[in-house]
C-alpha positions in Angstrom: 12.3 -152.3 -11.7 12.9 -150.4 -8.3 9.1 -151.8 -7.1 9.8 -154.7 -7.9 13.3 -154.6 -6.0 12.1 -153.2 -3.3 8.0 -153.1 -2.4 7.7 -157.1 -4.0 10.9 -158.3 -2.5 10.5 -156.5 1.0 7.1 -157.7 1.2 8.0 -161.2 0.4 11.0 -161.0 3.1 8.6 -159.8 5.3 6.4 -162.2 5.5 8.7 -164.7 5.6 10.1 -163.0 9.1 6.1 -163.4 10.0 6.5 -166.5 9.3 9.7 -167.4 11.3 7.6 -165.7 14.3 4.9 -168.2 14.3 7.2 -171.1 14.3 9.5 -169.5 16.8 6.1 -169.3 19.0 5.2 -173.0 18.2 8.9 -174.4 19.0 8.6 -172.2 22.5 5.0 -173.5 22.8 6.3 -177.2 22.3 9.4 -177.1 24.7 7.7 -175.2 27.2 9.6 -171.5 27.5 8.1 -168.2 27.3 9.0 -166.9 23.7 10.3 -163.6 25.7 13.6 -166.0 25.7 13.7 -165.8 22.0 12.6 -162.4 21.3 15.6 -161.0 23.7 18.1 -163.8 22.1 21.0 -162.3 20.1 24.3 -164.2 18.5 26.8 -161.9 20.0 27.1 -159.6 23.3 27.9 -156.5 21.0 24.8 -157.9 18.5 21.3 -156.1 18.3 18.3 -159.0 19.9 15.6 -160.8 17.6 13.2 -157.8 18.4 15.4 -155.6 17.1 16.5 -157.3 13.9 12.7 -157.3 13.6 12.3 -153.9 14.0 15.1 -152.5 11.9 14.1 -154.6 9.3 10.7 -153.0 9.1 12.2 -149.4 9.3 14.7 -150.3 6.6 11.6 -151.4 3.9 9.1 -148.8 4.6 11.9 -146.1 5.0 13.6 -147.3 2.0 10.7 -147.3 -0.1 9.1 -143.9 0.7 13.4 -142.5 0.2 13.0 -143.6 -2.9 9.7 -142.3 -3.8 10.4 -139.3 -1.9 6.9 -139.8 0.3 8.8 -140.1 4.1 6.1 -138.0 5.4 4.0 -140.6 4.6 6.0 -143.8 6.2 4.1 -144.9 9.6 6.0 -144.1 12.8 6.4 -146.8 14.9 8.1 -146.1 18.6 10.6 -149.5 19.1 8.5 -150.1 22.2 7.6 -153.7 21.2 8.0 -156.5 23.5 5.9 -159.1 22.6 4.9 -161.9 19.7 1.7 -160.0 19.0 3.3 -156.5 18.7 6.5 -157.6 16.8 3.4 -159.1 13.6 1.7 -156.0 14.5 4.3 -153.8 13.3 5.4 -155.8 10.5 1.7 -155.7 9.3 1.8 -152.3 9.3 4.7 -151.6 7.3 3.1 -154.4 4.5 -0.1 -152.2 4.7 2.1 -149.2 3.9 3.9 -151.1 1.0 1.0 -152.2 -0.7 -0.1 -148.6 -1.2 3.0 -148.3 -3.5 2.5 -148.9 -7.2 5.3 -148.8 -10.1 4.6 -145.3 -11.3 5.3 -144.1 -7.3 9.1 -145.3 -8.4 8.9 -143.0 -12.0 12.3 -140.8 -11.0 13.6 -143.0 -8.4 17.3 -143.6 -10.4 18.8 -140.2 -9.7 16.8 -139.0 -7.0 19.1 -137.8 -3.9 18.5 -139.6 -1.1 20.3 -138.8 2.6 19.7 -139.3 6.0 20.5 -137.1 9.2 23.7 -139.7 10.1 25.4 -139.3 6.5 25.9 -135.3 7.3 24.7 -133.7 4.1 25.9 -136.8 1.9 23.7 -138.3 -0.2 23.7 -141.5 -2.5 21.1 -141.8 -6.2 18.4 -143.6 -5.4 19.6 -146.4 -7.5 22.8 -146.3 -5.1 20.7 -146.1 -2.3 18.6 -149.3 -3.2 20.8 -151.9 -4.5 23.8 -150.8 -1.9 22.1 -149.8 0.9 18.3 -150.8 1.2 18.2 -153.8 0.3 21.2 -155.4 1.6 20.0 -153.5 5.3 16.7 -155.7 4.7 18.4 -158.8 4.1 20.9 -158.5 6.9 18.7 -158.1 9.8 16.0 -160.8 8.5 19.0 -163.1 7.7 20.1 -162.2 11.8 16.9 -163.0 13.1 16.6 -166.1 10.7 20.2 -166.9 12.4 19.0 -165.8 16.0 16.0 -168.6 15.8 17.9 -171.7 14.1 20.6 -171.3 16.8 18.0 -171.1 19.3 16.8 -174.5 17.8 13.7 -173.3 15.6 12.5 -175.5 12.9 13.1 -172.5 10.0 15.5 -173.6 7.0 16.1 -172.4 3.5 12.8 -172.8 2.0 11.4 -170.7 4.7 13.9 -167.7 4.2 13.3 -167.8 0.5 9.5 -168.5 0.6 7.1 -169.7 -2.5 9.7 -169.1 -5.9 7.4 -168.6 -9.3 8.1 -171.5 -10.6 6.9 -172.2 -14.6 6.5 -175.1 -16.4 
């Protein structure tokens, strides 16, 4: 249940933010503006920019998913220096290289596992806690941001885009 939750669901969502990227590149490419405009837009003063959302959204599913498998050593470190188009896939690449080394037996005693971080000061939430009220919400937030940051910037990106290919059956 918990890969499924988080490493198929984060890498869906994450490829869907890819895939907001390339059409906020094509709608700067057709109206003639450097994407940099985009990538440093926010909704509010107080609010964190598109490369930001970007980036926190990739810290929240490969940090998420290594808390819950207890394998943080193993999450790549990535230095919030990007700037560009190019870097911002780069790094989200990464972390879906990362996920996809994950299977469901990595998430065997995730439930009840303790799980903290340096800014809770010695609290801690279960792993099942952790995920449904804090992981994945934190993923959806910042992806639903930047999907918010390129509509109002005029991007062609609607619902079908945020929620990608469904499994439909017949």
């Amino acid at each position: 249940m918990f890969y499924d939750l988080t490493v198929v669901q984060f890498s869906k969502i994450l490829n869907n933010l890819s895939h907001f990227l390339d059409k906020a590149a094509t709608h700067a490419e057709t109206k003639k503006y450097d994407i940099s405009v985009l990538l440093n837009s926010r909704l509010a003063p107080d609010q964190f920019n598109l490369i930001r959302q970007v980036q926190i959204a990739c810290d929240t599913a490969k940090l998420g998913v290594a808390r819950l498998t207890g394998k943080v050593e193993s999450a790549p470190v990535h230095a919030d220096t990007e700037t560009t188009l190019p870097e911002l896939k780069a790094r989200i690449q990464s972390v879906l290289d990362y996920l996809a080394t994950f299977t469901p037996a990595d998430f065997a005693d995730t439930a009840e596992r303790h799980i903290s971080q340096p800014r809770w000061e010695g609290k801690y939430l279960t792993g099942q806690e952790f995920a449904i009220q804090h992981a994945i919400p934190n993923i959806y937030f910042h992806v639903t941001t930047a999907y918010a940051i390129l509509r109002h910037n005029g991007v062609d990106v609607g619902k079908k885009d945020y929620l990608g290919g469904l499994p439909y059956k017949s």
